[in-house]
OpenMM code with the backbone's topology and positions (N, CA, C; nanometers):
from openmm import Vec3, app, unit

residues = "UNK UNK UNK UNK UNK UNK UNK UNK UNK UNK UNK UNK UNK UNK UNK UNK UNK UNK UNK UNK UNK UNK UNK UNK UNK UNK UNK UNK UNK UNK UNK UNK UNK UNK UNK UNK UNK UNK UNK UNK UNK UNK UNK UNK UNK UNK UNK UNK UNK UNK UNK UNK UNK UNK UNK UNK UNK UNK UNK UNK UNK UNK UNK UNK UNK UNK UNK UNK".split()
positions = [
    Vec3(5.9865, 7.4684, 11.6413),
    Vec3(6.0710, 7.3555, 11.6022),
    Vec3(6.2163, 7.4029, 11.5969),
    Vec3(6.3093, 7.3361, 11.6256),
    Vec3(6.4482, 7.3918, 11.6771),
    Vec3(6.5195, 7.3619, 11.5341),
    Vec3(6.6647, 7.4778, 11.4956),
    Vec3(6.6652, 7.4216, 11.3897),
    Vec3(6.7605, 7.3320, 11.3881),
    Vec3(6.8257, 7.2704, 11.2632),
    Vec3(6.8751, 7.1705, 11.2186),
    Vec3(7.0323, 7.2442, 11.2384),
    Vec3(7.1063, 7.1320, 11.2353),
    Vec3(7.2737, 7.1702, 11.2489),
    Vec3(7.2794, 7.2681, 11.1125),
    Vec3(7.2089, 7.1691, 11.0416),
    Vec3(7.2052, 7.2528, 10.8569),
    Vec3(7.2083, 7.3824, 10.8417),
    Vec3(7.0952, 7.3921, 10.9154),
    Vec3(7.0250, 7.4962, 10.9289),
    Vec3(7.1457, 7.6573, 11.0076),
    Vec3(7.1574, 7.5761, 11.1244),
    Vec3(7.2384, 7.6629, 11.2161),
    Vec3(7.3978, 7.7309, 11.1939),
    Vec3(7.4481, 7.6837, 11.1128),
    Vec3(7.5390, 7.6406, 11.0030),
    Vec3(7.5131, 7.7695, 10.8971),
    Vec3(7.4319, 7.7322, 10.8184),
    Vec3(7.3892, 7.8265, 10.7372),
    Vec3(7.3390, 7.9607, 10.7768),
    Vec3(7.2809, 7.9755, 10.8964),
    Vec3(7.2646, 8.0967, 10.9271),
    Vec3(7.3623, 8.1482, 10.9580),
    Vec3(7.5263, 8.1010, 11.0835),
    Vec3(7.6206, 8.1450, 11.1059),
    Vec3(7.6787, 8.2052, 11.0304),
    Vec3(7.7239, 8.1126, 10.8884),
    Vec3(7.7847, 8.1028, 10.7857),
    Vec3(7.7262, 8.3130, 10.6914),
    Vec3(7.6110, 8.3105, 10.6939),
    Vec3(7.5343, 8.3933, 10.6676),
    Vec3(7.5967, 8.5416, 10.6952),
    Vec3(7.5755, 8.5162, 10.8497),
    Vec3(7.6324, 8.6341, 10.9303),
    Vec3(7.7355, 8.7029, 10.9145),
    Vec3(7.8518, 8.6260, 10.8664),
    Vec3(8.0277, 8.6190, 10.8301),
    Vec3(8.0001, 8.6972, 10.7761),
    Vec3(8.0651, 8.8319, 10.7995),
    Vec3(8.1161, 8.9587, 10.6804),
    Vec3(8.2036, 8.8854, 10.6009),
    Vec3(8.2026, 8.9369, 10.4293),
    Vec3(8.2497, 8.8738, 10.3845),
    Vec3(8.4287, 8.9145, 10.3227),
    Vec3(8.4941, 8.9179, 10.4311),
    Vec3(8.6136, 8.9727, 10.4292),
    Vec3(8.6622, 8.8743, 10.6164),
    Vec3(8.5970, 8.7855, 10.6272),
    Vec3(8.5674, 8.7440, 10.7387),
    Vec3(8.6826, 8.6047, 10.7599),
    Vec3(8.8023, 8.6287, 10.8417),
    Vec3(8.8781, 8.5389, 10.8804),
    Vec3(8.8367, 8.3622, 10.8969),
    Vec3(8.7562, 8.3669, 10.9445),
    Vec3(8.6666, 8.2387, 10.9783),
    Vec3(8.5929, 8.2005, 10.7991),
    Vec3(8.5567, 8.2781, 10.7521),
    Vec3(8.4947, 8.2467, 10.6165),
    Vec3(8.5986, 8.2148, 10.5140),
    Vec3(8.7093, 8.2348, 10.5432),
    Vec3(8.8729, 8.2298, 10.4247),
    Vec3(8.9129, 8.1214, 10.4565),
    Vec3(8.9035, 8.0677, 10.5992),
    Vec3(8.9467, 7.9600, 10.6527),
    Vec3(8.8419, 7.8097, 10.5530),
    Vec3(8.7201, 7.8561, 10.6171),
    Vec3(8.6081, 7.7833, 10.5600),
    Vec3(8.6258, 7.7472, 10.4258),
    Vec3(8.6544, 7.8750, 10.3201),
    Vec3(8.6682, 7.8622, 10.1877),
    Vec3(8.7751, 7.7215, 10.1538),
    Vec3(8.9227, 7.7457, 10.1966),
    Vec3(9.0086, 7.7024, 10.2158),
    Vec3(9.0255, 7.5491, 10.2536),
    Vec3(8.9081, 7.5323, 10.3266),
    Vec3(8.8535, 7.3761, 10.4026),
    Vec3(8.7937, 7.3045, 10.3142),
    Vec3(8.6729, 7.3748, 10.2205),
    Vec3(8.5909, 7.3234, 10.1147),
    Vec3(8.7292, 7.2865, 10.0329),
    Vec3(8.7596, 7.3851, 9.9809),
    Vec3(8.9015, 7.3406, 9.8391),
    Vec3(8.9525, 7.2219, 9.8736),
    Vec3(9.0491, 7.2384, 9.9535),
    Vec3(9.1161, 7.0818, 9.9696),
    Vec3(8.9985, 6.9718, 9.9989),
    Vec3(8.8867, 7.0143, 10.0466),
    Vec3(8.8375, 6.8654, 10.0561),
    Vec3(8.7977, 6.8218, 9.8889),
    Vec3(8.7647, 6.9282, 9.8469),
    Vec3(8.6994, 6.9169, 9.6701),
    Vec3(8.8236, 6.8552, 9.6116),
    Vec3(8.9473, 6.8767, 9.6282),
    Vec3(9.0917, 6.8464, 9.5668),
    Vec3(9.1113, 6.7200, 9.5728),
    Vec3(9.1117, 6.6874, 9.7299),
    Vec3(9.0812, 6.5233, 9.8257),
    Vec3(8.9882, 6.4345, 9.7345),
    Vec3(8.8729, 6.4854, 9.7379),
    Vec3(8.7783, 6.3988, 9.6677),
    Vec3(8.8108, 6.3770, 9.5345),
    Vec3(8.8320, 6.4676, 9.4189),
    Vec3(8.8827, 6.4293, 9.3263),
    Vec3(8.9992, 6.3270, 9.2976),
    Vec3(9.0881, 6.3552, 9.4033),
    Vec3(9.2015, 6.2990, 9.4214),
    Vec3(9.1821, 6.1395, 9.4587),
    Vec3(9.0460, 6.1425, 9.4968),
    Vec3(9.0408, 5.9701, 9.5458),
    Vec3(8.9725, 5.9381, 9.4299),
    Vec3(8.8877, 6.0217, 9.3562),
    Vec3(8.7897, 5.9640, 9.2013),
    Vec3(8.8882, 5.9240, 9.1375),
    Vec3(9.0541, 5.9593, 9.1042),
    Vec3(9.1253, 5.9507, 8.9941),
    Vec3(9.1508, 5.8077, 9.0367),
    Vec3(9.2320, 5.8141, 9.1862),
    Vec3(9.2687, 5.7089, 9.2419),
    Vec3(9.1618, 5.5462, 9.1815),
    Vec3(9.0553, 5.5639, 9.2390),
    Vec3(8.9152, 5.4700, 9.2005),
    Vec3(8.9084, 5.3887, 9.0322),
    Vec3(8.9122, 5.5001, 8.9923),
    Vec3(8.9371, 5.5323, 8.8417),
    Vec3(9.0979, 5.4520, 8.7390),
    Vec3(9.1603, 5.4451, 8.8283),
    Vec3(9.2793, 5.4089, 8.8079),
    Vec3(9.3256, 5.5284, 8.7058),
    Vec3(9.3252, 5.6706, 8.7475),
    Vec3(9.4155, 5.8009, 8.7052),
    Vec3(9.5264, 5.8067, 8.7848),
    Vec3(9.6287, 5.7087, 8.7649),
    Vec3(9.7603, 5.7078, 8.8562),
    Vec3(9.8905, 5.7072, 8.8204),
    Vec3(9.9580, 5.6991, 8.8470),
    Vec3(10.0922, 5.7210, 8.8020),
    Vec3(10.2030, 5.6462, 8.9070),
    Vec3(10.2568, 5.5848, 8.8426),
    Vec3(10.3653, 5.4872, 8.9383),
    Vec3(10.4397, 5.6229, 8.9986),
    Vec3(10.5584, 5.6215, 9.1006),
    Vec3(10.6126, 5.6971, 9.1516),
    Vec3(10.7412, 5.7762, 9.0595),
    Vec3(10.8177, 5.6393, 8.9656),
    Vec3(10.8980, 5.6632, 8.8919),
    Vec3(10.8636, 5.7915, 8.7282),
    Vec3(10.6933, 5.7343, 8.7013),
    Vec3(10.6885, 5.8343, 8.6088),
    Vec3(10.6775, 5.9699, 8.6426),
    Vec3(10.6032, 5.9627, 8.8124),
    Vec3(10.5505, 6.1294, 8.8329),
    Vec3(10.6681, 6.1715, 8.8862),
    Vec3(10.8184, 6.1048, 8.9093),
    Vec3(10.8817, 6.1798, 8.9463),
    Vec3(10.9676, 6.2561, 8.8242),
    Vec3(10.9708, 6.1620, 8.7122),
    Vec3(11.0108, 6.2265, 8.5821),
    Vec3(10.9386, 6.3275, 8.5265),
    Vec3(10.8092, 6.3182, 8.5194),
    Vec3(10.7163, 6.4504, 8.4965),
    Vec3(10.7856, 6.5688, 8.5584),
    Vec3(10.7748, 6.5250, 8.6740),
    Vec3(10.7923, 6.6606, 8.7812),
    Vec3(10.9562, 6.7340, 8.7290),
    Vec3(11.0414, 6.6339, 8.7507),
    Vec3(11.1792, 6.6886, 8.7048),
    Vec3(11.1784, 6.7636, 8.5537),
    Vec3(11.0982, 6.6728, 8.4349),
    Vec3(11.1125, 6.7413, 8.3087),
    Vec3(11.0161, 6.8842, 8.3213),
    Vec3(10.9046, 6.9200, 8.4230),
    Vec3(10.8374, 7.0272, 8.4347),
    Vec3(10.9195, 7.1273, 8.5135),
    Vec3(10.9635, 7.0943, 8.6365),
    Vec3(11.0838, 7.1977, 8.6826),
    Vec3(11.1775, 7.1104, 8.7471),
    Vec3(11.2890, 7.1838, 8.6055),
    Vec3(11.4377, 7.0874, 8.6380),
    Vec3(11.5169, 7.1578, 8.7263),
    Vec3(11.6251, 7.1085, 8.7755),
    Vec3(11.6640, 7.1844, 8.9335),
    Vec3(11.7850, 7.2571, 8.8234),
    Vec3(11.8018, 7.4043, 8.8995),
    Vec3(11.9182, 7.4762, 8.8434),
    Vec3(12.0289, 7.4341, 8.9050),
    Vec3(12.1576, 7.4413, 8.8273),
    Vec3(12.2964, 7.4266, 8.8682),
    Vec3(12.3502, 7.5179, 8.8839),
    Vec3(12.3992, 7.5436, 9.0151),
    Vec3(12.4774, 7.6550, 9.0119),
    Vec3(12.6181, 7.6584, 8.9372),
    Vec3(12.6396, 7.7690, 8.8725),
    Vec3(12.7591, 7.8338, 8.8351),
    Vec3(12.8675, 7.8050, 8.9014),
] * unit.nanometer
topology = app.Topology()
chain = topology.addChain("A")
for resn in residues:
    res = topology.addResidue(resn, chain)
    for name in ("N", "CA", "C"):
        topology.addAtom(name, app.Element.getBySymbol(name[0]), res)
């Protein structure tokens, strides 16, 4: 029986030394999608913020320096 993409996937995945360019990438792919998804639960959820407050957040969290 031939295997499954799942399957084929997981064995590749397997193989990856784990210091493995292709596997950092992978790591890297999962995160933002996990970030993404959360990011649409808040959205769903109504965890939002008009543009005007998150831009005040952002400024009172890091305010821009003036130069001298």
């Amino acid at each position: 029986m031939p295997m499954t993409l799942k399957q084929e996937v997981h064995t590749l995945v397997d193989a990856l030394p784990d210091d493995s360019p292709q596997l950092a990438g992978l790591s890297e792919s999962l995160r933002m999608s996990r970030a993404l998804e959360e990011g649409f639960d808040d959205v769903k959820r109504g965890r939002t913020y008009d543009a005007d407050v998150f831009l005040e957040k952002v400024r009172k969290q890091w305010p821009r320096k003036t130069s001298a």
